[in-house]
SEFIZA-3560 file (N, C-alpha, C; in Angstrom, 3 decimals):
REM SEFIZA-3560
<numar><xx>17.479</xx><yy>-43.286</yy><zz>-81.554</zz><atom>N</atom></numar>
<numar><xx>18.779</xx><yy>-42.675</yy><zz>-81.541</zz><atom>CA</atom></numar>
<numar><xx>19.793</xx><yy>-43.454</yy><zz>-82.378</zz><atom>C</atom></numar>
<numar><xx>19.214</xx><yy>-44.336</yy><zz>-83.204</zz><atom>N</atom></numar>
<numar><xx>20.173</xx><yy>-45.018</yy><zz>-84.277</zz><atom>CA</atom></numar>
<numar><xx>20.925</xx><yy>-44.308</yy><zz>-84.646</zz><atom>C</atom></numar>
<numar><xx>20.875</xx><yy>-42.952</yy><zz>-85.203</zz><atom>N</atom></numar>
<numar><xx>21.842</xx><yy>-41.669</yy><zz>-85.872</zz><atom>CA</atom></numar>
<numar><xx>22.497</xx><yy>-41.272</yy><zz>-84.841</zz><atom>C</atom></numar>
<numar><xx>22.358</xx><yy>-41.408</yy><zz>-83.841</zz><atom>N</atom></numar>
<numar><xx>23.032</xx><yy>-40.872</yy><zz>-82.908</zz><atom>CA</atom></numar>
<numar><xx>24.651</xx><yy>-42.128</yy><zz>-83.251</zz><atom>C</atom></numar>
<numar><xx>23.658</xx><yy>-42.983</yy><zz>-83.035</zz><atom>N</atom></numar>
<numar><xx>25.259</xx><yy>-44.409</yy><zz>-82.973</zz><atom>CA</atom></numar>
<numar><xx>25.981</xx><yy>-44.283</yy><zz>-84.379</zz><atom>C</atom></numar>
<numar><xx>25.168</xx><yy>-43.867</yy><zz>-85.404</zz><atom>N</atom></numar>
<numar><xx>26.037</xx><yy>-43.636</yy><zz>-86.544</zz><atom>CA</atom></numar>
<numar><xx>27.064</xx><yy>-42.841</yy><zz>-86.458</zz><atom>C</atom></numar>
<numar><xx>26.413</xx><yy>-41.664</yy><zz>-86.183</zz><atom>N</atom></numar>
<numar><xx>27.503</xx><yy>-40.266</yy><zz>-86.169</zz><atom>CA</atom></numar>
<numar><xx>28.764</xx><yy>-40.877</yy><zz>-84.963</zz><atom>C</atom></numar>
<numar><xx>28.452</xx><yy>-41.620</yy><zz>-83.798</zz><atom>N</atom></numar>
<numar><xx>29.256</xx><yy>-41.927</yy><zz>-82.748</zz><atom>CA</atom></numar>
<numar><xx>30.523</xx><yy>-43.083</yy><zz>-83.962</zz><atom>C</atom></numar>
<numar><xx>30.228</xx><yy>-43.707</yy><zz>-84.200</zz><atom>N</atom></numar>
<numar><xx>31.131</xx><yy>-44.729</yy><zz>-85.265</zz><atom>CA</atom></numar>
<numar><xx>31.249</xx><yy>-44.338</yy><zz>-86.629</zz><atom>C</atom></numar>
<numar><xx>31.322</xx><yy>-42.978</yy><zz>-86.730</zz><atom>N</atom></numar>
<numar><xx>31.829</xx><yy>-42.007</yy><zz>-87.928</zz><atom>CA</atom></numar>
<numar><xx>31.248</xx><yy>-42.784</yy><zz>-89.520</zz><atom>C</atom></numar>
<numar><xx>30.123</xx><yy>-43.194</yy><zz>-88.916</zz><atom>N</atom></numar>
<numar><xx>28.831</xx><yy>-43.229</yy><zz>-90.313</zz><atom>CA</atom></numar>
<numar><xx>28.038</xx><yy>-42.212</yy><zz>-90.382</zz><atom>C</atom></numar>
<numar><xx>29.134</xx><yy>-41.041</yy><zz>-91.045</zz><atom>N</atom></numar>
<numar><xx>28.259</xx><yy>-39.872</yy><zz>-91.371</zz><atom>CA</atom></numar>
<numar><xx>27.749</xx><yy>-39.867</yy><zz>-92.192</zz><atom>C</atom></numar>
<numar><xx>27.184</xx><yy>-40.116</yy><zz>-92.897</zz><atom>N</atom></numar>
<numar><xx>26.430</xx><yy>-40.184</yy><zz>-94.165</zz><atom>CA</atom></numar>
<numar><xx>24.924</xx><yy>-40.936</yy><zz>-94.203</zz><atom>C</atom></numar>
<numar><xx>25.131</xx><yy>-42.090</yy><zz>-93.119</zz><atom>N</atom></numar>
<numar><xx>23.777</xx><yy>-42.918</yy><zz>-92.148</zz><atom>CA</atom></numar>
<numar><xx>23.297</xx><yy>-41.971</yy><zz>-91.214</zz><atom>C</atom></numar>
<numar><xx>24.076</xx><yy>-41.148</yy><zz>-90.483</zz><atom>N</atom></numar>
<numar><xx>23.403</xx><yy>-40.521</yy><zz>-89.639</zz><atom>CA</atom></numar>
<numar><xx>23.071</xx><yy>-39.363</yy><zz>-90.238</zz><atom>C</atom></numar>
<numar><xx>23.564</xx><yy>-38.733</yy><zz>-91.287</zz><atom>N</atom></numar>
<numar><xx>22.923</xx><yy>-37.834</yy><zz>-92.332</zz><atom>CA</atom></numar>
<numar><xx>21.190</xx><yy>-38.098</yy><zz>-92.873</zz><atom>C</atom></numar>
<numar><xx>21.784</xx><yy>-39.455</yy><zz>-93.131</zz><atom>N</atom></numar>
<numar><xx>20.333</xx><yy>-39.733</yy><zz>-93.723</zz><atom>CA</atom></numar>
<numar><xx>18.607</xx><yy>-39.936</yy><zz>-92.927</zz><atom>C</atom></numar>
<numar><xx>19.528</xx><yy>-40.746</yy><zz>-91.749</zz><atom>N</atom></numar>
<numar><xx>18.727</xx><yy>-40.479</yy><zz>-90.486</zz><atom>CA</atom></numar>
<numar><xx>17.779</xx><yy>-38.997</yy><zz>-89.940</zz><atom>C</atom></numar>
<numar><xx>18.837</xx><yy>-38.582</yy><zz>-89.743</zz><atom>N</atom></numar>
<numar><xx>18.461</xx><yy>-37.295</yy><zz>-89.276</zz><atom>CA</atom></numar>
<numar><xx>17.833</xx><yy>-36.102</yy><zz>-90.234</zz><atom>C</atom></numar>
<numar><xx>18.161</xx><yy>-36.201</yy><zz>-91.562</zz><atom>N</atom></numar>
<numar><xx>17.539</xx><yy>-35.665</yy><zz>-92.322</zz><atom>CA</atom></numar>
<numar><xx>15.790</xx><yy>-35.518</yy><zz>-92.382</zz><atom>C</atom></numar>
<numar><xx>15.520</xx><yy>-37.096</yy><zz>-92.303</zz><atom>N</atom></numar>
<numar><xx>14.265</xx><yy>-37.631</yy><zz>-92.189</zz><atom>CA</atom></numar>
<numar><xx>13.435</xx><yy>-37.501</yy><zz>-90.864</zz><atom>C</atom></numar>
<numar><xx>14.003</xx><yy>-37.051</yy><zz>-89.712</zz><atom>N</atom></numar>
<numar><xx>13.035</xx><yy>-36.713</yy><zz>-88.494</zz><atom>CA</atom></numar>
<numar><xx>12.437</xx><yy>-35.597</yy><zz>-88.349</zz><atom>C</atom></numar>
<numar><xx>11.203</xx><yy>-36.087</yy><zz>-88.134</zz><atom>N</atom></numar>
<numar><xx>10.256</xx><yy>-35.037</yy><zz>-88.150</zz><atom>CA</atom></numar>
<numar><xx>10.548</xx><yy>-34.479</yy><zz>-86.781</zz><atom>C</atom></numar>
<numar><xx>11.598</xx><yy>-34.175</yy><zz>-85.739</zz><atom>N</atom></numar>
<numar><xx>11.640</xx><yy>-33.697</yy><zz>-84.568</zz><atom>CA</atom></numar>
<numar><xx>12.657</xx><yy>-32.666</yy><zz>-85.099</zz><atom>C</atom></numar>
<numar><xx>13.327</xx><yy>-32.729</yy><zz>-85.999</zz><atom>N</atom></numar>
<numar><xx>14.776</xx><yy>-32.148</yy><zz>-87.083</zz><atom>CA</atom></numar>
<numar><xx>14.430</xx><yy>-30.107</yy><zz>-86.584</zz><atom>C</atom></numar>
<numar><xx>13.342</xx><yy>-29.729</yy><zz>-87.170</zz><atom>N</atom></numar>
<numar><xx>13.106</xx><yy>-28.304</yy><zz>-86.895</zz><atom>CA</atom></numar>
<numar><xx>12.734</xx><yy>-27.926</yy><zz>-85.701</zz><atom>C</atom></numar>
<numar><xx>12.689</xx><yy>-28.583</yy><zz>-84.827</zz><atom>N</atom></numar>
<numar><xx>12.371</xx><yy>-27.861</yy><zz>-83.412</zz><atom>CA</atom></numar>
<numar><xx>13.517</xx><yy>-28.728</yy><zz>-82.351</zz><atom>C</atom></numar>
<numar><xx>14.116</xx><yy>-29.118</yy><zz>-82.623</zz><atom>N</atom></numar>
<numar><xx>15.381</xx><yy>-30.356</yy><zz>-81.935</zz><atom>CA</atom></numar>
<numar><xx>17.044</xx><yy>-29.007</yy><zz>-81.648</zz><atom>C</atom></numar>
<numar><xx>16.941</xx><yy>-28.482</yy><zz>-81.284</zz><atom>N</atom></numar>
<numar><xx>18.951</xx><yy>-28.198</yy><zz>-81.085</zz><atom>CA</atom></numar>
<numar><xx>19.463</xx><yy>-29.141</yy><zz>-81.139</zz><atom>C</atom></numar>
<numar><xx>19.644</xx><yy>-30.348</yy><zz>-80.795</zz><atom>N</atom></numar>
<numar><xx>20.216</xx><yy>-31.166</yy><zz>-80.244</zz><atom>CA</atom></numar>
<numar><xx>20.136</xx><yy>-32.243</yy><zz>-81.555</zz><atom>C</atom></numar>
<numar><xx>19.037</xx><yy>-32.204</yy><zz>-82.334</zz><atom>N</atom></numar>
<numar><xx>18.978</xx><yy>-32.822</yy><zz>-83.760</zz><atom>CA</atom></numar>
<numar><xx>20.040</xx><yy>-31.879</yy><zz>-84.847</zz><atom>C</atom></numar>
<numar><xx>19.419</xx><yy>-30.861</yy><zz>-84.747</zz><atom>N</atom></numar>
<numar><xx>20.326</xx><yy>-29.391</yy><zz>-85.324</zz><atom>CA</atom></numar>
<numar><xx>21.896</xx><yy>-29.973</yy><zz>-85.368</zz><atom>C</atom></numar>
<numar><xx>22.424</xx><yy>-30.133</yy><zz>-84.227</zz><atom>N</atom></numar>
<numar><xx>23.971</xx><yy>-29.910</yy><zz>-83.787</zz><atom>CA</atom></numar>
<numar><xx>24.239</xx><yy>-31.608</yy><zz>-84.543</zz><atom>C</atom></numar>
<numar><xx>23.375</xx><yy>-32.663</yy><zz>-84.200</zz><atom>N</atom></numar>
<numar><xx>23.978</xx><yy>-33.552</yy><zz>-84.560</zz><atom>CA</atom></numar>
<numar><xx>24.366</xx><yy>-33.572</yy><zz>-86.272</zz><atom>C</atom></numar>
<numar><xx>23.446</xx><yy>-32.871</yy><zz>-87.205</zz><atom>N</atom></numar>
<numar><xx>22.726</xx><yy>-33.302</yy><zz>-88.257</zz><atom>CA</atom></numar>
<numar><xx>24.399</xx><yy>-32.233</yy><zz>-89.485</zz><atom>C</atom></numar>
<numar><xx>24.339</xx><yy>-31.214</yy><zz>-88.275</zz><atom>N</atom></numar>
<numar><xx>25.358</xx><yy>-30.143</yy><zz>-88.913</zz><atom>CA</atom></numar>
<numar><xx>27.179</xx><yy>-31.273</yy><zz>-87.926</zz><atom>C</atom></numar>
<numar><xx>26.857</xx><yy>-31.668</yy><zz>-87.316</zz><atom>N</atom></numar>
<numar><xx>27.848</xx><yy>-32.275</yy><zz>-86.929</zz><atom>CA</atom></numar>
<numar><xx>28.436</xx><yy>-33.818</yy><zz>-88.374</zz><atom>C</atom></numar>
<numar><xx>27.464</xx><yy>-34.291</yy><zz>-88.325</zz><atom>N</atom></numar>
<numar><xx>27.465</xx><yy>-35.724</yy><zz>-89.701</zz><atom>CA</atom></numar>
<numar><xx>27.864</xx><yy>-34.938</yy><zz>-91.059</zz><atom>C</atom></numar>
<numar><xx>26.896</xx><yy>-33.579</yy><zz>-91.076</zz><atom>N</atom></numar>
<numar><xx>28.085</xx><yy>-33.066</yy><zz>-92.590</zz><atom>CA</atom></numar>
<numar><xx>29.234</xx><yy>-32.452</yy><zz>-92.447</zz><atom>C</atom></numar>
<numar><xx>29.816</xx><yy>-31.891</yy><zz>-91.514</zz><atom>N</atom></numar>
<numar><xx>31.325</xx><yy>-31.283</yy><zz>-90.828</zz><atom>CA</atom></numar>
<numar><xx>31.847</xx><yy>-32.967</yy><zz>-91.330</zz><atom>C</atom></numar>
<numar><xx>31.627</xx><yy>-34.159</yy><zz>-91.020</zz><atom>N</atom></numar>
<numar><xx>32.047</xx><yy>-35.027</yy><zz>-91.224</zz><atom>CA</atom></numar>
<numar><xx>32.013</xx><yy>-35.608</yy><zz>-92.812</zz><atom>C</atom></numar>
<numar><xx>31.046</xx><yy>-35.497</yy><zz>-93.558</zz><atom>N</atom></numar>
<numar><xx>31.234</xx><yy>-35.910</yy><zz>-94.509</zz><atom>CA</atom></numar>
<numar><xx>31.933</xx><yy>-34.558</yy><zz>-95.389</zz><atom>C</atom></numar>
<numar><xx>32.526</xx><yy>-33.304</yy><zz>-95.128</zz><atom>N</atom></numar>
<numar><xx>33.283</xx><yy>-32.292</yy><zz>-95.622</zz><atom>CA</atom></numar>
<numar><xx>32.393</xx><yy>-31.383</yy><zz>-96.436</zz><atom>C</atom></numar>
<numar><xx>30.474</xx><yy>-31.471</yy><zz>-95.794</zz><atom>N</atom></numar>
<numar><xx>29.897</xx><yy>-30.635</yy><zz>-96.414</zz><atom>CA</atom></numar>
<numar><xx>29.608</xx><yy>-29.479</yy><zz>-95.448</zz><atom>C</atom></numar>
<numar><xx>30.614</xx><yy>-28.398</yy><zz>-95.689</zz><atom>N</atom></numar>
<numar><xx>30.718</xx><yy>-26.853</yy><zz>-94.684</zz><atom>CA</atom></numar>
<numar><xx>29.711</xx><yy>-26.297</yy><zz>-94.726</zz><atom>C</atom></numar>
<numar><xx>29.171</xx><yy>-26.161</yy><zz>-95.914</zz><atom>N</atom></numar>
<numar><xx>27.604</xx><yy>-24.965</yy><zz>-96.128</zz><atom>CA</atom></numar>
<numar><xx>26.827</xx><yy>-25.666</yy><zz>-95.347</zz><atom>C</atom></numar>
<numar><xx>26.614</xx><yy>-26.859</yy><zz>-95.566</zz><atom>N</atom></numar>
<numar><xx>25.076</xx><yy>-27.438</yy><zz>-94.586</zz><atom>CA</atom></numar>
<numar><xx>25.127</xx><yy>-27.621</yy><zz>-93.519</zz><atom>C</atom></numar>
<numar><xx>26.689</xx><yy>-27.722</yy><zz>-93.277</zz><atom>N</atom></numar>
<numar><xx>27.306</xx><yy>-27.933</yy><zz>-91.714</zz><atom>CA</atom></numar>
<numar><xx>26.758</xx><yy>-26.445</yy><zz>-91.233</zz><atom>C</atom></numar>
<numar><xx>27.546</xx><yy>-25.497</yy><zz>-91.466</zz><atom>N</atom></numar>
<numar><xx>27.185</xx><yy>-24.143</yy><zz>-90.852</zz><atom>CA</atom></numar>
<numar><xx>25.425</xx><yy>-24.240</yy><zz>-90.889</zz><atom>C</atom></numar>
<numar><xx>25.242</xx><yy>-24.096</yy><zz>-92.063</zz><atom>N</atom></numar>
<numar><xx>23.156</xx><yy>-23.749</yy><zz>-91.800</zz><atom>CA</atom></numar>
<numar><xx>22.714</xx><yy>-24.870</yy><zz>-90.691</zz><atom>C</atom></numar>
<numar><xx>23.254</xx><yy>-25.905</yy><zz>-90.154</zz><atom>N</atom></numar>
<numar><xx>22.449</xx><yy>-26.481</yy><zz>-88.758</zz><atom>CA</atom></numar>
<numar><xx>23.274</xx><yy>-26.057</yy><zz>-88.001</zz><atom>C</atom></numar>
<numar><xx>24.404</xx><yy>-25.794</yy><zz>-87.641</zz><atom>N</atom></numar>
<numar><xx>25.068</xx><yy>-24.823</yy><zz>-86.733</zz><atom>CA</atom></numar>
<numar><xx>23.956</xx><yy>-23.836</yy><zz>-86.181</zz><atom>C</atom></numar>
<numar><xx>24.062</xx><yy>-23.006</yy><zz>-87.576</zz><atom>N</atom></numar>
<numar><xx>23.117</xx><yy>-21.675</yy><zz>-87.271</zz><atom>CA</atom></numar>
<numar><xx>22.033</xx><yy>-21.682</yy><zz>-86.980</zz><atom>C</atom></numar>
<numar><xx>21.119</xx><yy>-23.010</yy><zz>-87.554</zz><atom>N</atom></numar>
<numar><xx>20.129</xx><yy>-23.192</yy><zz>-87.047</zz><atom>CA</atom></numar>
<numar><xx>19.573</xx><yy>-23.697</yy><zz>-84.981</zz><atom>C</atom></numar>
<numar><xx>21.032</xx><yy>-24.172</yy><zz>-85.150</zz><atom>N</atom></numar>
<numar><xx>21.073</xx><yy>-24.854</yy><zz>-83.883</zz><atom>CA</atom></numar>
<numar><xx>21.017</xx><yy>-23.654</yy><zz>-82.583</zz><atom>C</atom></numar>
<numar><xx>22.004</xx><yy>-22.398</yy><zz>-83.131</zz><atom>N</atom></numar>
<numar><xx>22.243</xx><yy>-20.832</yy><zz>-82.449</zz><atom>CA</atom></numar>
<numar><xx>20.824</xx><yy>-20.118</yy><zz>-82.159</zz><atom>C</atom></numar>
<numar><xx>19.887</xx><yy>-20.387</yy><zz>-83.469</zz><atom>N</atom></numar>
<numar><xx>18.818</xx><yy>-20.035</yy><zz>-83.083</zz><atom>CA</atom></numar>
<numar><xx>17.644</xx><yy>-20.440</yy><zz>-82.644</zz><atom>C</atom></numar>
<numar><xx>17.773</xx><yy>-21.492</yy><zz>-81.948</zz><atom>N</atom></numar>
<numar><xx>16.819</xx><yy>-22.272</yy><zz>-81.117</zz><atom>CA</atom></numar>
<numar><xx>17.419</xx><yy>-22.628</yy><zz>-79.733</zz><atom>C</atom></numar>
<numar><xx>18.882</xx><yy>-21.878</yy><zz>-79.305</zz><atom>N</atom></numar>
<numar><xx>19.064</xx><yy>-21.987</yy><zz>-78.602</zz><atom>CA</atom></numar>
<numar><xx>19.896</xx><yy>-20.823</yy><zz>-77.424</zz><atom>C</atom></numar>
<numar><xx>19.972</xx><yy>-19.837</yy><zz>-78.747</zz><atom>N</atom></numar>
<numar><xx>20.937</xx><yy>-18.990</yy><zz>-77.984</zz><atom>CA</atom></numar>
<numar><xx>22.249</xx><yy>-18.692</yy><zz>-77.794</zz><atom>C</atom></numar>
<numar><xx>22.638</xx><yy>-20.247</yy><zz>-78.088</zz><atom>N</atom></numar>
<numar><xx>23.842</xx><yy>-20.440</yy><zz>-77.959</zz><atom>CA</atom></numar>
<numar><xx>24.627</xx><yy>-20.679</yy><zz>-78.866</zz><atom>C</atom></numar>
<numar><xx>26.149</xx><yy>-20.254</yy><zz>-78.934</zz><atom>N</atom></numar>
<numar><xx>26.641</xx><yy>-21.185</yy><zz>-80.632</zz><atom>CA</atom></numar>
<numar><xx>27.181</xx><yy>-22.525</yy><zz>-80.264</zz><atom>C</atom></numar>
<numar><xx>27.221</xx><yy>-23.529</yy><zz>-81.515</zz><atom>N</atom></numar>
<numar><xx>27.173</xx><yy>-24.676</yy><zz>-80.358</zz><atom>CA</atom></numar>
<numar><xx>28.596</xx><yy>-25.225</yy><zz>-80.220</zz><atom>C</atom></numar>
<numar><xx>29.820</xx><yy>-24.429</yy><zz>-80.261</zz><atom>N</atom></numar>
<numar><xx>31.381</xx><yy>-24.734</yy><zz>-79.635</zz><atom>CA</atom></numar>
<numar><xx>31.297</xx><yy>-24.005</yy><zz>-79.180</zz><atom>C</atom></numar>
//
């Protein structure tokens, strides 16, 4: 959960990179939300939304 502590101390771009690289990334919501959460932070919207959306559809839910 190293990316996790990144994204928590607004090293979005570490926890970008992190999370990019886990192989748990496509079946994870919870990887999903973080991964679209680190680019909302680094001001990338398109990739932010596509793990958003990705996150909606593995879970049902939207994730705000």
């Amino acid at each position: 959960m190293l990316a996790m502590a990144w994204l928590n101390t607004g090293a979005h771009a570490k926890a970008a990179e992190l999370l990019e690289r886990d192989p748990e990334l496509a079946s994870s919501p919870d990887l999903r939300l973080a991964l679209g959460m680190a680019y909302r932070g680094l001001g990338q919207s398109a990739k932010a939304s596509e793990q958003f959306a990705a996150y909606e559809k593995l879970t049902g839910r939207k994730p705000f």
